[in-house]
LOBABA-484705 format. One record per residue (C-alpha): residue number from 0; residue in three letters; x negated, y negated, z negated. Coordinates in steps of 0.05 Angstrom, whole numbers, plus 5000, padded with zeros to 4 digits. Example, Ala and Ser with C-alpha at 12.3 -4.5 7.8 and 13.67 -1.06 7.14 Angstrom:
BEGIN
num / residuo / px / py / pz
0 / Ala / 4754 / 5090 / 4844
1 / Ser / 4727 / 5021 / 4857
END
This chain:
BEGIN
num / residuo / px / py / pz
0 / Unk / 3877 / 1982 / 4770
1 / Unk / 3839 / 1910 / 4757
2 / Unk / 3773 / 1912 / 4727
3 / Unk / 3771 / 1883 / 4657
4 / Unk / 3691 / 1873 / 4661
5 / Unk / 3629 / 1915 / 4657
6 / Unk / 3632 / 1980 / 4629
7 / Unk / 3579 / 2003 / 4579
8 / Unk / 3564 / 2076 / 4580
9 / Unk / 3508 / 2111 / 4538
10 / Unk / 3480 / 2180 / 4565
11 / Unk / 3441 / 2228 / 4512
12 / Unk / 3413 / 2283 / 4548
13 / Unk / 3383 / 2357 / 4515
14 / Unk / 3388 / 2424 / 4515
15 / Unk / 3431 / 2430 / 4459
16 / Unk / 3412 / 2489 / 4441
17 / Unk / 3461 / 2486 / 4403
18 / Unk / 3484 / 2413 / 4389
19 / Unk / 3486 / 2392 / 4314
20 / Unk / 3500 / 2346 / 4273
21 / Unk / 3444 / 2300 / 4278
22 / Unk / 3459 / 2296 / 4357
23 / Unk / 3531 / 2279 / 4340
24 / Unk / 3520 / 2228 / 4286
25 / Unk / 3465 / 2196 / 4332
26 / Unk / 3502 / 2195 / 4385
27 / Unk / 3568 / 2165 / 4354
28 / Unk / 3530 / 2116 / 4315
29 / Unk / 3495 / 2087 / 4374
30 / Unk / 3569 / 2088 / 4421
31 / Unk / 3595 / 2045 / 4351
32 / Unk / 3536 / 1995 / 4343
33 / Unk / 3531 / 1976 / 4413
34 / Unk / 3612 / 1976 / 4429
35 / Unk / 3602 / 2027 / 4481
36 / Unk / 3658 / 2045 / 4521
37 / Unk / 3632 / 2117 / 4525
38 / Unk / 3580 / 2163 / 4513
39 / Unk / 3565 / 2219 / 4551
40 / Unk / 3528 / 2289 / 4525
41 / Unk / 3491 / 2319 / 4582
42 / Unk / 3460 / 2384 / 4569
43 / Unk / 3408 / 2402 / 4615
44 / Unk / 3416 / 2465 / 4658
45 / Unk / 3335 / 2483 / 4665
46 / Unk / 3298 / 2421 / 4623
47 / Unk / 3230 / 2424 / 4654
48 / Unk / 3181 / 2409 / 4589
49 / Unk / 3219 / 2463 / 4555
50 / Unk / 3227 / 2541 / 4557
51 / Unk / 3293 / 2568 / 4573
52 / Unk / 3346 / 2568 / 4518
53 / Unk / 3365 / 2628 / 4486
54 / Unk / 3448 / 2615 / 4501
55 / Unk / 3463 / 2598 / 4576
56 / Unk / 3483 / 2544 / 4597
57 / Unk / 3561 / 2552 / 4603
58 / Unk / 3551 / 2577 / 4524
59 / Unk / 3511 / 2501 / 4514
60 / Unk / 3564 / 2472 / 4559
61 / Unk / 3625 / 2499 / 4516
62 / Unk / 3584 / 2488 / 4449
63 / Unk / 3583 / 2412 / 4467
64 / Unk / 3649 / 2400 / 4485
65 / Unk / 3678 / 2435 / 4423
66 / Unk / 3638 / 2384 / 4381
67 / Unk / 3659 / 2330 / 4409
68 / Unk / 3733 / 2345 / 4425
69 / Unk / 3773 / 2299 / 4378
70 / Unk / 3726 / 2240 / 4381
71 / Unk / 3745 / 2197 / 4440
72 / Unk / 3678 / 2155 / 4444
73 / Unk / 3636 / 2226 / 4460
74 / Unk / 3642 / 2262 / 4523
75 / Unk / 3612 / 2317 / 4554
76 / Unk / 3585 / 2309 / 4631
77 / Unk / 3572 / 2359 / 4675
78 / Unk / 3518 / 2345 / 4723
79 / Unk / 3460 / 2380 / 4706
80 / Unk / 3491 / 2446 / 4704
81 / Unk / 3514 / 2432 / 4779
82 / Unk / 3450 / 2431 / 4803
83 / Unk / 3413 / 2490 / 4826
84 / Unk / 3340 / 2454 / 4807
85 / Unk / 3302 / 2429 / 4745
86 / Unk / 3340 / 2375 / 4706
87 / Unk / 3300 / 2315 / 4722
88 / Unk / 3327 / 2250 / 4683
89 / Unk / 3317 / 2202 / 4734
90 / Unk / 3366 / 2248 / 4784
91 / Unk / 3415 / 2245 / 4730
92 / Unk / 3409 / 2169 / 4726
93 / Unk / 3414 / 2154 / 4804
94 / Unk / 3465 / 2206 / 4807
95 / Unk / 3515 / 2164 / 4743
96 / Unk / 3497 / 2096 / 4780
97 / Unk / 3518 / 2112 / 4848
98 / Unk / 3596 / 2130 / 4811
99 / Unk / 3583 / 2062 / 4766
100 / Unk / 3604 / 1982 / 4798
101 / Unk / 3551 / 1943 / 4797
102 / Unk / 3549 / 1909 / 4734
103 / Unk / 3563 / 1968 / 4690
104 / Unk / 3509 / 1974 / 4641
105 / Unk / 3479 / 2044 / 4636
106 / Unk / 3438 / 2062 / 4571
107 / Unk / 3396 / 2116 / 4563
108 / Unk / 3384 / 2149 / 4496
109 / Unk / 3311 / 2175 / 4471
110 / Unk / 3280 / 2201 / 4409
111 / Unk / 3226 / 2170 / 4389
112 / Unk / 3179 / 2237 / 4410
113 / Unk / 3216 / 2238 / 4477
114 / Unk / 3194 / 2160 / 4485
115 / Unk / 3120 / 2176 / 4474
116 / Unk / 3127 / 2231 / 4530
117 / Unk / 3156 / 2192 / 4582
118 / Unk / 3092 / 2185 / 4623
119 / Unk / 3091 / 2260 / 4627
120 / Unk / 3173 / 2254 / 4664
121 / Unk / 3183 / 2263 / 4738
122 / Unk / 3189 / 2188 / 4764
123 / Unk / 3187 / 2163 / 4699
124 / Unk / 3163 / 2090 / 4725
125 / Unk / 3235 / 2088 / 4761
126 / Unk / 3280 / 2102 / 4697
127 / Unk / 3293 / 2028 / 4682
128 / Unk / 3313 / 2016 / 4758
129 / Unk / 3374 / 2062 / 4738
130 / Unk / 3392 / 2033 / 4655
131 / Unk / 3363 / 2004 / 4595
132 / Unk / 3333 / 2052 / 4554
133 / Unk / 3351 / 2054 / 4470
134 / Unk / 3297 / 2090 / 4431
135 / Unk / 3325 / 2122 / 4361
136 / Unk / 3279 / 2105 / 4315
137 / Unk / 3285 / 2149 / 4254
138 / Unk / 3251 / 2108 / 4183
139 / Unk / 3198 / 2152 / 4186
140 / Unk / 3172 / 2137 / 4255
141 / Unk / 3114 / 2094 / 4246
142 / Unk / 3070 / 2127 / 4296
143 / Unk / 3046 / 2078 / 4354
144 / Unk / 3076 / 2083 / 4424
145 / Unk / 3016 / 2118 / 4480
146 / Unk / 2970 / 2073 / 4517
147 / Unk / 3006 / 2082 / 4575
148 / Unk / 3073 / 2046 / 4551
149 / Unk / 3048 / 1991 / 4512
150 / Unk / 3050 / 1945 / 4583
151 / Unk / 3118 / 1970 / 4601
152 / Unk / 3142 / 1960 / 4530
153 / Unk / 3104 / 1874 / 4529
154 / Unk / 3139 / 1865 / 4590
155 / Unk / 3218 / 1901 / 4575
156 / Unk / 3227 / 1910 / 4502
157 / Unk / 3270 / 1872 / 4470
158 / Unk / 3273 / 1869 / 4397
159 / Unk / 3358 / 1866 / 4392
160 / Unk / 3403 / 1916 / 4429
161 / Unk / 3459 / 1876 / 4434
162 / Unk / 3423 / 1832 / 4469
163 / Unk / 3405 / 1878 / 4528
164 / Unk / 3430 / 1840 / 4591
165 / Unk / 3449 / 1860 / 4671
166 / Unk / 3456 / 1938 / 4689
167 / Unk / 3396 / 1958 / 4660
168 / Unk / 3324 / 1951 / 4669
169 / Unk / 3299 / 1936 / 4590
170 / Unk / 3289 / 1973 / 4525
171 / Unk / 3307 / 1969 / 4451
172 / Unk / 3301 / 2013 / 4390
173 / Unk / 3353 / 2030 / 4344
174 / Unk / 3343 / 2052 / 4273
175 / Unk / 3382 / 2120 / 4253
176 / Unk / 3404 / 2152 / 4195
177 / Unk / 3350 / 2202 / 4181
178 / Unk / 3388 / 2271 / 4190
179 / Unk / 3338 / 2322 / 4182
180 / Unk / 3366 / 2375 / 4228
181 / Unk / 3337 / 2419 / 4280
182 / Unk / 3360 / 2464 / 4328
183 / Unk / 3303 / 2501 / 4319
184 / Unk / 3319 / 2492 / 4239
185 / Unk / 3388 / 2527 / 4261
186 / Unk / 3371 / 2583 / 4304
187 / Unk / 3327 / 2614 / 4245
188 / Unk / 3371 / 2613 / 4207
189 / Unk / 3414 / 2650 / 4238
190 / Unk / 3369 / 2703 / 4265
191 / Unk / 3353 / 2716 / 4196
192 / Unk / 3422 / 2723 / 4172
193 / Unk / 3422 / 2663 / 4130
194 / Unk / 3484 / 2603 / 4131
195 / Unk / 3477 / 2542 / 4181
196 / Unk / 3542 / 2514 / 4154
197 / Unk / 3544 / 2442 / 4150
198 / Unk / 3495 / 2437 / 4198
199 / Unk / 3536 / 2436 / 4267
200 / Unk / 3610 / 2433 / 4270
201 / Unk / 3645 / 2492 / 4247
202 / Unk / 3680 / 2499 / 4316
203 / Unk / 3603 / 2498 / 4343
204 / Unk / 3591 / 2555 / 4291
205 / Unk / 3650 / 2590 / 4295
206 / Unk / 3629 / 2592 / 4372
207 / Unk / 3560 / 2618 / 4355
208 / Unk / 3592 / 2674 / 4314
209 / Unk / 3650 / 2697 / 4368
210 / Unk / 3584 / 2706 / 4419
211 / Unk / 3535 / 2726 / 4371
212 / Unk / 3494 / 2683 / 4393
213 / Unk / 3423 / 2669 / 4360
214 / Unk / 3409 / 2741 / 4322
215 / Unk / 3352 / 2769 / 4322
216 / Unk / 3345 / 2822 / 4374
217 / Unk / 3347 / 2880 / 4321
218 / Unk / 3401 / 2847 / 4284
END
């Protein structure tokens, strides 16, 4: 089969724990507005800055791809719940790139709060050897970036994603429809009984429920 040109595909990494709504409208927003050809949810099997989810990672795994089934532009990958080691980002990224040509263009997803840690990340200096990077800036993020990104960000940012060019090696922000949902919002609910429909799709729910997943441990 003869290439047509670069591929663009977007990955957005998390525990998803479990994945809502505001991942999935972030996520298909950003795979419209930048004519992505994909964009890949990767949940992470043992996320190193956090502790270890409540549902495993198969339940994660199953959550995601019953969220996004029906929407061609999101996928689920894999990866990080093949590894039998801490889901480090940048092994991720080496390990997309090596199954990507050359001039496919990789793009990395952030929060804005995941941005800011970056200099805290396992080889965090060699992400943009790997993809751009796409902050989502939410309206209400006005903070300032850390000290020890404002050189990387005067010498990559660049102030219109569509603009990014080559494979990767820059960053941009995008502004995103504020969705004020949590996962942490979620799981309290449910532990306490109360609804979280309308916050996650009701296949996600319905999920949730069939494993009871999320009650309190008295419930």
């Amino acid at each position: 089969m003869k290439r047509t040109g670069a591929r663009r595909i977007g990955l957005l990494g998390g525990t998803f724990n479990p994945v809502h709504n505001g991942h999935l409208r972030a996520a298909l927003e950003v795979a419209e507005f930048m004519a992505l050809d994909e964009l890949r949810l990767t949940p992470s099997a043992r996320p190193p800055h956090r502790d270890t989810p409540q549902a495993s990672a198969e339940q994660r795994l199953a959550m995601v791809e019953l969220a996004v089934a029906g929407e061609p532009r999101l996928t689920v990958d894999d990866r990080e719940l093949k590894r039998d080691k801490p889901s480090y980002t940048v092994d991720t990224l080496e390990s997309v790139r090596a199954e990507l040509a050359a001039d496919d263009q990789l793009f990395l997803l952030l929060g804005w709060d995941a941005f800011c840690s970056l200099p805290s990340w396992h080889r965090w200096q060699e992400l943009l050897q790997h993809c751009h990077l796409l902050v989502l800036q939410r309206p209400d993020a006005d903070s300032e970036a850390p000290e020890a990104l404002r050189d990387l960000l005067a010498a990559r940012s660049v102030s219109d994603p569509l603009s990014l060019e080559g494979a990767g090696g820059q960053i941009s922000f995008i502004w995103q429809t504020p969705l004020a949902i949590s996962a942490t919002q979620i799981r309290h609910l449910l532990a306490t009984g109360r609804s979280a429909r309308y916050l996650l799709p009701d296949a996600v729910l319905a999920y949730i429920q069939a494993h009871d997943l999320y009650r309190a441990p008295n419930a």
